[in-house]
NUPABA-501842 format. One line per 3 residues: number of its first residue (from 1); their letters; for each residue x, y, z of C-alpha. Coordinates in nm, 3 decimals. Example, Ala and Ser with C-alpha at 12.3 -4.5 7.8 and 13.67 -1.06 7.14 Angstrom:
1	AS	1.230 -0.450 0.780; 1.367 -0.106 0.714
! end
This chain:
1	XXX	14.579 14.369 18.453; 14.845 14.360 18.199; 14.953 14.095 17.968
4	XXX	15.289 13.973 17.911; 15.301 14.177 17.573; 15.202 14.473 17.727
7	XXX	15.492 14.447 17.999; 15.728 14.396 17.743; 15.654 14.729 17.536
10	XXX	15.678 14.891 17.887; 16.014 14.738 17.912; 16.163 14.815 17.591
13	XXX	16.003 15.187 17.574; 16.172 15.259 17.947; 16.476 15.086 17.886
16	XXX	16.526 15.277 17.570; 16.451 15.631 17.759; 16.690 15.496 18.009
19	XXX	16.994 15.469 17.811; 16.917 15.781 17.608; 16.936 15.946 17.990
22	XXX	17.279 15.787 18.058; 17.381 15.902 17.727; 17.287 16.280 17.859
25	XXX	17.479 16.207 18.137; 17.785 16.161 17.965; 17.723 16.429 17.775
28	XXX	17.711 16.613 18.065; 18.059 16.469 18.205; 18.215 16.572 17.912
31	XXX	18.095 16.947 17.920; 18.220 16.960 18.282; 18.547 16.848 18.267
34	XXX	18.601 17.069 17.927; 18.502 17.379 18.105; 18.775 17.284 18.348
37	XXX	19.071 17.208 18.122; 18.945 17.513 17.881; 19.070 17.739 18.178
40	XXX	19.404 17.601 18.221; 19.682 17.715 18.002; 19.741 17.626 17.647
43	XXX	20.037 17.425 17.616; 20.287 17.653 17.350; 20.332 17.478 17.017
46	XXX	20.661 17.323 17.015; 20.897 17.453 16.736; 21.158 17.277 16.552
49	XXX	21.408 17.432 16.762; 21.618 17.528 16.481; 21.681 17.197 16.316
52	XXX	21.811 17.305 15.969; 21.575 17.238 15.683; 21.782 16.968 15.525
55	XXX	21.711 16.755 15.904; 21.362 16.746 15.864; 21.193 16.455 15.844
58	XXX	21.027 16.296 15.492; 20.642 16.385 15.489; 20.415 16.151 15.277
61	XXX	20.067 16.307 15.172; 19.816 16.062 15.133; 19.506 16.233 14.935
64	XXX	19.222 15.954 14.859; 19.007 15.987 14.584; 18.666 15.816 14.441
67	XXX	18.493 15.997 14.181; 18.551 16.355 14.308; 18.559 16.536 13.972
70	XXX	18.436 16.891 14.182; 18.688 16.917 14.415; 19.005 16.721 14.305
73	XXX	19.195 17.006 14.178; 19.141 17.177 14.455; 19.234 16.916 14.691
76	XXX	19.575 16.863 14.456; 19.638 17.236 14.475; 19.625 17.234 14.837
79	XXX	19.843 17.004 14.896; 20.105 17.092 14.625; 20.107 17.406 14.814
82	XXX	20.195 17.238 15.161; 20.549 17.417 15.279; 20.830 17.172 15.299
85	XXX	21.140 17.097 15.194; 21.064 16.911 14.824; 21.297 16.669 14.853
88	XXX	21.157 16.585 15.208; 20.777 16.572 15.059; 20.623 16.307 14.850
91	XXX	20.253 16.378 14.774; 20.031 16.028 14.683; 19.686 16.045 14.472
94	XXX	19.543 15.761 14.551; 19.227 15.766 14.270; 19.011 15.480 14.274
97	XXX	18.758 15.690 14.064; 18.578 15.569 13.767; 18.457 15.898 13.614
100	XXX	18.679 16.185 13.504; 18.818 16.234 13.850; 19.059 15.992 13.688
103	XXX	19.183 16.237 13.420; 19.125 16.563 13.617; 19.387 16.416 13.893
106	XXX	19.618 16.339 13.621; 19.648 16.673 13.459; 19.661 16.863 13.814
109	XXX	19.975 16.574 13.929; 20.132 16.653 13.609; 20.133 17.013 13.649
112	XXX	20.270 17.005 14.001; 20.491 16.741 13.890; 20.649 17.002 13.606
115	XXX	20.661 17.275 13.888; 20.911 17.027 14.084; 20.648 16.816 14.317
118	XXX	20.651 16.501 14.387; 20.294 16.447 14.324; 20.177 16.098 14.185
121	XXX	19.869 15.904 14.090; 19.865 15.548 14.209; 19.512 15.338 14.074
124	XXX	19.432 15.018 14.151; 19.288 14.771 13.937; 19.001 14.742 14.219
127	XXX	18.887 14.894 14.492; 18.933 14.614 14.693; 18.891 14.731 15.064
130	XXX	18.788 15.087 14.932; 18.976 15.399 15.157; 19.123 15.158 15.386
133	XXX	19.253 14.914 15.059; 19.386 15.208 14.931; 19.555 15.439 15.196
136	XXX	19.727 15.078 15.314; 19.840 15.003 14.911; 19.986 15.385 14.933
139	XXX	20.145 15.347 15.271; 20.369 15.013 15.173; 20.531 15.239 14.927
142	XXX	20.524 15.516 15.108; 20.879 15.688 15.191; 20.768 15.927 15.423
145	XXX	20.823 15.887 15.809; 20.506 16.055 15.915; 20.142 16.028 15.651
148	XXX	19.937 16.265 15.652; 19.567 16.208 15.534; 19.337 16.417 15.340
151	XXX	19.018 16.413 15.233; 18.871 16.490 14.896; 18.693 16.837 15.017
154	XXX	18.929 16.937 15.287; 19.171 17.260 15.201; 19.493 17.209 15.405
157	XXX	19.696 17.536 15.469; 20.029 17.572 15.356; 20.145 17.567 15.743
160	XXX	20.009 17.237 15.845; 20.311 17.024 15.800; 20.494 17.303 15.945
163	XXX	20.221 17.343 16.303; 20.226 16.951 16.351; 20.548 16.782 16.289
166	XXX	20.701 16.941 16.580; 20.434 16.746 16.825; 20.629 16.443 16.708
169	XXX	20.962 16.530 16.901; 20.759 16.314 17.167; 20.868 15.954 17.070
172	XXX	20.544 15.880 17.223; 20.313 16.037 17.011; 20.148 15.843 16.698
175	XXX	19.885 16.118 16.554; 19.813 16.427 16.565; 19.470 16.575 16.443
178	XXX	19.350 16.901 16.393; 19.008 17.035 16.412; 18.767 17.059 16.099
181	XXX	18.624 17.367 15.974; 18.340 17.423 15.735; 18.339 17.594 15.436
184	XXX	17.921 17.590 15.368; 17.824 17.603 15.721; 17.606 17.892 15.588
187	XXX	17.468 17.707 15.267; 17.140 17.633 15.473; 17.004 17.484 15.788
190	XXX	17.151 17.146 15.708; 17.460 17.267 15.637; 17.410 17.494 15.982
193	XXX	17.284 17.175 16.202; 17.611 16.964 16.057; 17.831 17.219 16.184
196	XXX	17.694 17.238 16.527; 17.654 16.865 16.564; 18.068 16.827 16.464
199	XXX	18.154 17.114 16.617; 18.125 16.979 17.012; 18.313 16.637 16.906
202	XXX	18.621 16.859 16.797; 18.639 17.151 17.071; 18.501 16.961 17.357
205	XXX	18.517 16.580 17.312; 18.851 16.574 17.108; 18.939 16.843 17.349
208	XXX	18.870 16.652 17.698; 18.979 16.317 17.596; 19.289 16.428 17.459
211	XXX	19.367 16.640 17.778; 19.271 16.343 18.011; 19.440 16.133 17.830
214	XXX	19.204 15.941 17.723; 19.065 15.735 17.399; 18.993 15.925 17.072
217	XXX	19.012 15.903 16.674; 19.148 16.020 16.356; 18.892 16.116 16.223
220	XXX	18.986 15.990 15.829; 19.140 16.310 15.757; 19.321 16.631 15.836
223	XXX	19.535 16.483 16.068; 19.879 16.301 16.049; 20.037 15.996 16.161
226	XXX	20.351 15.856 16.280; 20.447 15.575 15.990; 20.576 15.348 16.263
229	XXX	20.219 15.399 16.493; 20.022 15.246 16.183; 20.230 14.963 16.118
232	XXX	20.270 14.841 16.474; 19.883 14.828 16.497; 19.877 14.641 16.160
235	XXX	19.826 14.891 15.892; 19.486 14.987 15.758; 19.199 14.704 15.757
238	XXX	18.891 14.671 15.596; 18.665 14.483 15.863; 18.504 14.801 15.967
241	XXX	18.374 15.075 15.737; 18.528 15.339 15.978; 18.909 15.238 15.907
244	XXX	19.002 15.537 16.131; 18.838 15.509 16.422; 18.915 15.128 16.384
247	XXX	19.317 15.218 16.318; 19.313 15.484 16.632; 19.216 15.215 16.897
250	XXX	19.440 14.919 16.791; 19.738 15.219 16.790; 19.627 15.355 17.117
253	XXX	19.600 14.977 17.273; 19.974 14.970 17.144; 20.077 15.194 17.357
256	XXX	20.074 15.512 17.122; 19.960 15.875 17.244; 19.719 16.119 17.029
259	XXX	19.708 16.547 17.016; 19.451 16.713 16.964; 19.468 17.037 16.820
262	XXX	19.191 17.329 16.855; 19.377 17.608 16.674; 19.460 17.442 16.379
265	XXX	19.174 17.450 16.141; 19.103 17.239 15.831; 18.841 17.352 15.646
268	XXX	18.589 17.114 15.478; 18.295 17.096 15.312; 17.967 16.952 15.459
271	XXX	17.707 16.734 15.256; 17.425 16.985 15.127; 17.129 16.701 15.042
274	XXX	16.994 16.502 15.376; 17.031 16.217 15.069; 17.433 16.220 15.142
277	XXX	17.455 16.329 15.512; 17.227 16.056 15.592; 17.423 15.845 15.382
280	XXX	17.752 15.947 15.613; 17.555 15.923 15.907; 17.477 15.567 15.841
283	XXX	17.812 15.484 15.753; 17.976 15.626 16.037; 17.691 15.471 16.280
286	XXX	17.765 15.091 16.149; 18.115 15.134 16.117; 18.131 15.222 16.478
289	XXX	17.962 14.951 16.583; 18.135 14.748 16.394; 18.479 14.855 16.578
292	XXX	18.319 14.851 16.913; 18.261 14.487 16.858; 18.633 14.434 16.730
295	XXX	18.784 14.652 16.946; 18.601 14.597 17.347; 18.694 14.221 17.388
298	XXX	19.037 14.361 17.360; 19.014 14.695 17.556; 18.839 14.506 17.897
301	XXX	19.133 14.260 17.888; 19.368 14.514 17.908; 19.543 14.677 18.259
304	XXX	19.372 14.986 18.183; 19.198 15.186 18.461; 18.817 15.075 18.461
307	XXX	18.736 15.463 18.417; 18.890 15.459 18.106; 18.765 15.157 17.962
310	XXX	18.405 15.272 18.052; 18.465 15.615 17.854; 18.597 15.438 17.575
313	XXX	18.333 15.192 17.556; 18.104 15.507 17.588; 18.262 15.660 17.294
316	XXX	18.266 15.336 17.094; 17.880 15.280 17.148; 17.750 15.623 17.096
319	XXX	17.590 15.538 16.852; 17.334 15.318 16.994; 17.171 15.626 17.064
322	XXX	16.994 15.654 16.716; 16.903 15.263 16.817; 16.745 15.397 17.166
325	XXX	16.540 15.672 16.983; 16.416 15.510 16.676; 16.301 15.237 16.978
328	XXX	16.151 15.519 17.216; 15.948 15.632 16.923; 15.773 15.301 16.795
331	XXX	15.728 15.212 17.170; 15.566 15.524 17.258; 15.186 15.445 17.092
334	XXX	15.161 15.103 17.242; 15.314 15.222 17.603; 15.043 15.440 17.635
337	XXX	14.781 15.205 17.543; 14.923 14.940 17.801; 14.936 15.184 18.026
340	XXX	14.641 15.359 17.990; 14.434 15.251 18.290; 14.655 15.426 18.536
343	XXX	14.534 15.753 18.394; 14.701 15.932 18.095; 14.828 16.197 18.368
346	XXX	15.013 15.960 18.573; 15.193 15.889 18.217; 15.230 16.230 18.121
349	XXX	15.396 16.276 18.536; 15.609 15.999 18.463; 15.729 16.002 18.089
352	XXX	15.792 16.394 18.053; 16.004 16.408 18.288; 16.193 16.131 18.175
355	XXX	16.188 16.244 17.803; 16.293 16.625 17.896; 16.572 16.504 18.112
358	XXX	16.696 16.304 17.851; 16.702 16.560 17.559; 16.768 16.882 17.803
361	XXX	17.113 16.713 17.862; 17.169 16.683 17.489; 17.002 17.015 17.422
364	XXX	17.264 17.182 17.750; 17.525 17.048 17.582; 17.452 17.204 17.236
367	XXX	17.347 17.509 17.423; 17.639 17.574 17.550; 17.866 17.515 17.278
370	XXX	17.666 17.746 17.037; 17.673 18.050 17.328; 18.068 18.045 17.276
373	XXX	18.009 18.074 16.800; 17.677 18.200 16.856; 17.704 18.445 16.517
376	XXX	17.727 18.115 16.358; 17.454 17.948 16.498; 17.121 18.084 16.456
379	XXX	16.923 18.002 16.731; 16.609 17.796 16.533; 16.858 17.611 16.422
382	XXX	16.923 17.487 16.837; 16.548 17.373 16.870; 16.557 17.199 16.479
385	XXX	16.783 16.918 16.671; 16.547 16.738 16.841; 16.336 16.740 16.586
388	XXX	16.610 16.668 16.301; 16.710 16.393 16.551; 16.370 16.209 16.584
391	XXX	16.324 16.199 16.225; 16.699 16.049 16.136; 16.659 15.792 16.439
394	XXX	16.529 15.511 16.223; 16.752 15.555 15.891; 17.022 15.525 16.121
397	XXX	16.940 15.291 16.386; 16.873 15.001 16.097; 17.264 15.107 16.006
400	XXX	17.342 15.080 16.383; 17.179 14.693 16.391; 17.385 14.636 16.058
403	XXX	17.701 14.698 16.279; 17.598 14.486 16.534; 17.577 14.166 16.252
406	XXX	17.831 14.243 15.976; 18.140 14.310 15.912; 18.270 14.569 15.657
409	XXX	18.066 14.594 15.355; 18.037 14.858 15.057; 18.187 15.197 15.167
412	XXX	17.953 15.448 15.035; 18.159 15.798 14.998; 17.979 16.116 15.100
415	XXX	17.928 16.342 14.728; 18.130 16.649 14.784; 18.031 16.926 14.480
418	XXX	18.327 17.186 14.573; 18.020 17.467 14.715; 18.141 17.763 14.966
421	XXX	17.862 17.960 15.136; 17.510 17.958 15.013; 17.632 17.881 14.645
424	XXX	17.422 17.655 14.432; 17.474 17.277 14.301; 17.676 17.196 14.004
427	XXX	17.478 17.078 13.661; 17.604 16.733 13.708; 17.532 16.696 14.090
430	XXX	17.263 16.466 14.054; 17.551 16.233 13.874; 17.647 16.115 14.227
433	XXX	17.270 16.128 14.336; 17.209 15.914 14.624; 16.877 15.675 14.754
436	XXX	16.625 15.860 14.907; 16.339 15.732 14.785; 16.302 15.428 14.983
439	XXX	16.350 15.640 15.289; 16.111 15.900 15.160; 15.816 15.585 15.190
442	XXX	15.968 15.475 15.514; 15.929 15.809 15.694; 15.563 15.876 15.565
445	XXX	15.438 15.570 15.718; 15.633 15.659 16.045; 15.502 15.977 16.015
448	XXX	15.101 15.840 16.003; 15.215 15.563 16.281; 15.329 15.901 16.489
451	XXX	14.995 16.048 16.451; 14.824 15.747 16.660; 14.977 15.833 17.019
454	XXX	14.829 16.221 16.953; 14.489 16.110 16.798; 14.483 15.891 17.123
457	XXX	14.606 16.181 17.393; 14.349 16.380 17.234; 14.063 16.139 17.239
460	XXX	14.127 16.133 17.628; 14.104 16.510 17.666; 14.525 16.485 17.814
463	XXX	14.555 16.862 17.627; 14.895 16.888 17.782; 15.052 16.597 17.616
466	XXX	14.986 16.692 17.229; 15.289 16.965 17.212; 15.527 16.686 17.370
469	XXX	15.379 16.432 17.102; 15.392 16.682 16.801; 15.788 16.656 16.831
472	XXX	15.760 16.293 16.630; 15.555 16.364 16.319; 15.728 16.704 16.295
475	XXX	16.045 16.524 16.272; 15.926 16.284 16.018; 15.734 16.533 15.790
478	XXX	16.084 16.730 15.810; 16.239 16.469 15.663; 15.953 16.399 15.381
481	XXX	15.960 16.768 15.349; 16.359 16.777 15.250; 16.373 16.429 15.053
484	XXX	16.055 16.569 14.840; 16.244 16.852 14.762; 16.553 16.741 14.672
487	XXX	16.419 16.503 14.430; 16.196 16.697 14.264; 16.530 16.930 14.222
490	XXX	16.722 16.621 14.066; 16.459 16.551 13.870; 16.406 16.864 13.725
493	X	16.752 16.869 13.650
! end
């Protein structure tokens, strides 16, 4: 008979596999209903119709900086190279660095400023409410009647102003956001997993919702804004660490519309250490929580059909995910055990199933989207997902539970080092060196706690359960494997 503690792991373990299954499902719902808009035809891009140059509208460029000393100039560049009329542009630095960034930005603004830009450096005497403090310091002043936001390691093309403004001529719309592309997609198979993780929430979640008309975010950059769309949601705040995806619900409630744009590429540059993209991760995980709490009281008391409430709350809550894994994992061992007089076959009947229902959705999903760029996908990069993912679950999931409790908090910016392709670090990467170590002692002992539920299967003689349980140290030890590495590199250095 079981005890009360044993029908509670039960619980929590199924419960956990549950939600990761409805989480498939929607994963699911999203791939069919892109494959059916994908087929229907693109809407032209809307041209200016030939408004004379000295009609267009005043542009502000909005290009937020923290200690970026690698790719500021670049950035500054970019942007100084944006086609517009000059006297329509006005192009805002907005450095909150504390390292040379500082003087690096001020030589580039200077130069551009000599050349006839309007390019200038606003600092604040804090960074009081960090990206979010500053873009809404820089958008008080700001002359322009549509912002557009970039990134420290994004590369706009000269034509962006020029391929979005005219989806403004709808009174309606409040942003427009284009996709991202990656400049080191090829650096390695971090760089490779990043790109196929972002890839579906651009060309087939951005994609979908925008077509159905439904719920979706700026996401912080490479996209622009109607001036008028962030102040009638209230500007920028800092309660969330995710100020965009915060800013695109309270404009959407508002009444506001969003485009997406596929064939307008920004490119970008993805974190090369698992040190800063699980630092990202983590920040994007609580800071979606975090709106999610702000945000749903509102949405459900709105007139809104119940379909797309439940999609945006979907969206919102994604996250939970890493939650559900990380809890599917350090159920599993004790599961078993409480389970074990039924027979370990009746669990293996039962829980396989379950499990490969749950990640074939996710892995269909992934599938897919990598058959239509599959020269830039290898495919061992596909089956490192899982894999990646089980390892990552608990980093993130203790960000996810920070969401649920706190507000804002320290907005920790993802280390950019300026690298295309496979090219190597800069000398003074490890100046914006991130923690790993206390993850690095975390993920061994999860990786020995792993070891008990195939030490068990084995001990019973269930052979055909061990490759199913191998997935969870391998993820952990792939994880040791990368954080061992990279600071023995730093160290070195």
């Amino acid at each position: 008979m079981f005890s009360l503690n044993s029908h509670l792991w039960i619980i929590l373990h199924f419960a956990a596999l549950s939600g990761l299954a409805l989480y498939g499902l929607h994963r699911l719902w999203l791939l069919w209903h892109w494959r059916r808009e994908k087929n229907r035809e693109l809407c032209r891009q809307p041209a200016f119709q030939g408004l004379p140059p000295e009609n267009w509208p005043f542009v502000t460029v909005q290009l937020p900086l923290y200690n970026e000393r690698f790719v500021a100039e670049r950035l500054l560049d970019a942007a100084a190279s944006i086609q517009w009329p000059k006297d329509k542009l006005e192009i805002q630095v907005l450095d909150d660095s504390t390292d040379d960034t500082c003087q690096i930005a001020a030589e580039r603004a200077a130069f551009w400023s000599n050349k006839g830009v309007a390019m200038q450096v606003l600092r604040r005497p804090h960074r009081a409410g960090y990206k979010a403090g500053a873009l809404e310091a820089g958008r008080i002043i700001a002359k322009g009647e549509f912002i557009a936001v970039f990134d420290a390691d994004f590369v706009p093309a000269p034509d962006f102003l020029l391929r979005t403004i005219p989806y403004f001529a709808d009174e309606k719309t409040g942003m427009v956001q284009a996709k991202w592309g990656f400049l080191n997609g090829e650096h390695s198979w971090l760089t490779a997993l990043q790109s196929l993780l972002l890839g579906p929430h651009f060309s087939i979640e951005h994609w979908t919702r925008s077509k159905r008309n439904l719920f979706f975010n700026f996401n912080g950059t490479a996209g622009i804004w109607r001036s008028r769309a962030i102040e009638s949601a209230g500007g920028w705040q800092d309660d969330t660490v995710t100020e965009d995806l915060d800013l695109s619900y309270r404009a959407q409630l508002a009444g506001w519309s969003f485009r997406y744009l596929d064939n307008l590429i920004v490119p970008s540059e993805l974190p090369v250490t698992l040190a800063s993209f699980r630092s990202q991760q983590q920040r994007w995980a609580k800071g979606s929580i975090q709106t999610a709490r702000k945000i749903l009281p509102l949405l459900f008391r709105t007139k809104l059909p119940w379909a797309v409430k439940a999609e945006a709350a979907a969206h919102l809550l994604a996250n939970v995910c890493w939650l559900l894994g990380a809890l599917v994992t350090m159920t599993l061992y004790p599961t078993i055990i409480a389970r074990s007089g039924i027979g370990p076959y009746q669990v293996i009947r039962l829980d396989a199933p379950l499990f490969l229902f749950t990640s074939g959705a996710i892995f269909l999903y992934f599938f897919h989207y990598r058959q239509l760029h599959i020269k830039e996908f290898p495919l061992s990069v596909l089956f490192i997902l899982p894999v990646f993912a089980i390892g990552m679950a608990p980093s993130i999931a203790l960000s996810v539970i920070k969401g649920f409790f706190r507000q804002g908090g320290m907005f920790d910016r993802t280390p950019k080092f300026g690298i295309k392709g496979r090219a190597k670090l800069p000398g003074l990467a490890f100046l914006y060196r991130q923690r790993a170590l206390p993850y690095l002692f975390m993920n061994i002992a999860l990786f020995t706690y792993s070891l008990l539920p195939i030490l068990f299967a084995w001990h019973r003689n269930t052979w055909v359960a061990v490759p199913l349980l191998m997935v969870l140290p391998l993820g952990f030890l792939v994880m040791i494997y990368r954080d061992v590495r990279e600071l023995t590199l730093e160290f070195i250095s």
